[in-house]
C-alpha positions as CSV (number, residue, x, y, z in Angstrom):
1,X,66.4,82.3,14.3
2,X,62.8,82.7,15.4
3,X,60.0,81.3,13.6
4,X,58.2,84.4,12.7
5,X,61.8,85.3,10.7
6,X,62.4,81.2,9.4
7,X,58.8,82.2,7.9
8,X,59.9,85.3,6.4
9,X,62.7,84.0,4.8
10,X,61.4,80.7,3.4
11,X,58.7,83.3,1.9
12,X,61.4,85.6,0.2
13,X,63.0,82.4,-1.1
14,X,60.1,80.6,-2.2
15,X,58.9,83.9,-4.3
16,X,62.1,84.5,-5.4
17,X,62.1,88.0,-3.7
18,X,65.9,88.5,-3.1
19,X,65.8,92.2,-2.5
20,X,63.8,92.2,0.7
21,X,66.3,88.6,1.5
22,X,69.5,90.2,1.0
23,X,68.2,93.2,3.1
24,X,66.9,91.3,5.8
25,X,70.3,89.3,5.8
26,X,72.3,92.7,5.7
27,X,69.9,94.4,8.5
28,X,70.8,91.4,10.7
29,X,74.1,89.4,9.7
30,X,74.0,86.9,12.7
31,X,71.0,85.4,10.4
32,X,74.0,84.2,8.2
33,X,75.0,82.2,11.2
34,X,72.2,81.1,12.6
35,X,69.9,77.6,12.6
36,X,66.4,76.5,12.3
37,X,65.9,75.4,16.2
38,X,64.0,72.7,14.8
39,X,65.9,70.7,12.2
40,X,69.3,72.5,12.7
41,X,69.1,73.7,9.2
42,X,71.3,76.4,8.2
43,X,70.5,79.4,5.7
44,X,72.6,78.4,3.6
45,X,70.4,75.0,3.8
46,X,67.2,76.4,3.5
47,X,68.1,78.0,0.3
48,X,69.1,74.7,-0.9
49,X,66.0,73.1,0.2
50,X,63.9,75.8,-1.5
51,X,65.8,75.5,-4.7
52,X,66.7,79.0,-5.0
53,X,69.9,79.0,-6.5
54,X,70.3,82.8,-6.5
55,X,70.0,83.3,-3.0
56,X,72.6,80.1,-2.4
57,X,75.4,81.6,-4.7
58,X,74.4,85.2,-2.4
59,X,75.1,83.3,0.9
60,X,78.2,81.3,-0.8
61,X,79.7,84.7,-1.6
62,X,78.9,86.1,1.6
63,X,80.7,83.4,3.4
64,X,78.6,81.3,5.4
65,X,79.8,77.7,6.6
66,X,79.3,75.5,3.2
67,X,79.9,72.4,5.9
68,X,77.3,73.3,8.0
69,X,75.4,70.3,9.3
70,X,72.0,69.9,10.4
71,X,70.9,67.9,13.1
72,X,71.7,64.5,11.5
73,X,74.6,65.5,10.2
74,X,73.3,66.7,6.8
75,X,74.9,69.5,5.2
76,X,74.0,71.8,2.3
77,X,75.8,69.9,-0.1
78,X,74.2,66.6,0.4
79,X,71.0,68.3,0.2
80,X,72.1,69.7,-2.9
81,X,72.0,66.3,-4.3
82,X,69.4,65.0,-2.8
83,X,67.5,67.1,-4.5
């Protein structure tokens, strides 16, 4: 995941835009696999950390790895309540 598309979907998520999300996820499906090359995150992650619970039950039912961990170890879940 490039940064200019890490921007564009912490934008969707942040205004709650998950028509353009979901299409940019469906356009490009390895995006459901992929990490921030920073901080490991997954997408699955990043919706945690933005709060958007819509977009995170999207993802869940699309699949992706709900163990996923970033680059200390940290997965979704833990962020989840961290937060």
């Amino acid at each position: 995941m490039n940064a200019s598309t890490l921007e564009q979907i912490r934008h969707f998520l942040f205004h709650d835009k998950m028509a353009a999300f979901k299409s940019l996820l469906t356009a490009d499906p390895s995006l459901l696999t992929s990490r921030d090359p920073e901080t490991g995150r997954s997408i699955l992650s990043i919706a945690v950390f933005d709060g958007n619970e819509k977009a995170v039950n999207w993802l869940i039912q699309e699949g992706v790895d709900l163990l996923a961990q970033n680059k200390h170890g940290t997965t979704p879940l833990h962020l989840a309540f961290r937060i």
